[in-house]
N, C-alpha and C positions, 0 to 999 in steps of 0.2 A: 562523432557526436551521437548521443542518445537517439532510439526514435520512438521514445516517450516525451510528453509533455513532461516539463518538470520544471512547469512553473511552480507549483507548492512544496519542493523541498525542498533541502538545503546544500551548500557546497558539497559534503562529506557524505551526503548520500547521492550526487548527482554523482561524485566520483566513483563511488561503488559498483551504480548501474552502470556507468563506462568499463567499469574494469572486468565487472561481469562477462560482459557482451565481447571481449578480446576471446575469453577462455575458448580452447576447441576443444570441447566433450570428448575428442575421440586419444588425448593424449592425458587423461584423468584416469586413473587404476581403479578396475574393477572391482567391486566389491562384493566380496562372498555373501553365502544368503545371511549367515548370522550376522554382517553385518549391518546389512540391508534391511532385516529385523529387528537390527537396534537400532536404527533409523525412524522405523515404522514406528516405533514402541514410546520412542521421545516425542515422535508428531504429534503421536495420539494424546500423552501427556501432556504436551504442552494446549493444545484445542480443549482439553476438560478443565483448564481454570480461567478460562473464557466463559464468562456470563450472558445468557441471549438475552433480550432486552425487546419490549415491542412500546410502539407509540402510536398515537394518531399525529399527524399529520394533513394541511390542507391540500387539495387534489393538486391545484397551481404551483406548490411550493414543490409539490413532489418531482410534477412535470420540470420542474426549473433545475432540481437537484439530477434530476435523470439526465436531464443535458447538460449541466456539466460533467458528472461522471463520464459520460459520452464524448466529451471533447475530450478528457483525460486518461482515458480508455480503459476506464476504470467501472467494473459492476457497480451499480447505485450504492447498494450497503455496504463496501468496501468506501466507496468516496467518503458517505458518514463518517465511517470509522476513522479516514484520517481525517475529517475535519473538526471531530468531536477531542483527536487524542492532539492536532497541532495544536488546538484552545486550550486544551489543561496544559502544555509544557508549555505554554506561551509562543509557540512556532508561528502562529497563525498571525499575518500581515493586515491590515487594512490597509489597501492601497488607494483608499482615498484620503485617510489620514498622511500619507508619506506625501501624495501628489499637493498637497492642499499645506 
């Protein structure tokens, strides 16, 4: 089992992290520098068509969102990030809609 929280995704990525977490790094083939530079070179590309974005926000809601990122163990602006992108692909539950 995971030892991430993973109450906010879905089947197909809670499998992912499990299958992750089997692999043993030390039997994955090394990769030469040039490879490891086209590695670096895609990272970097794909980070430049990320848009930064700033808000105001009230202090309480912030405090509120910091603790859940914190139970999820997740940096705050990462937690945003996925609760802004579960809303646009409709991932995102109201679970007092489903209990109710």
């Amino acid at each position: 089992m995971s030892k991430y929280n993973t109450n906010y995704i879905d089947d197909e990525e809670k499998e992912f992290m499990e299958s992750i977490e089997q692999i043993d790094i030390n039997t994955l083939p090394k990769l030469t520098k040039k490879e490891q530079d086209e590695m670096k070179d895609a990272a970097k590309e794909f980070i430049k068509n990320e848009k930064k974005m700033n808000i105001r926000i009230d202090p309480y809601e912030l405090k509120k969102i910091k603790e859940h990122a914190a139970r999820e163990g997740l940096k705050y602006q990462t937690f945003i990030k996925s609760v802004v992108h579960k809303y646009i692909t409709g991932q995102l539950i109201d679970k007092n809609k489903i209990a109710g």
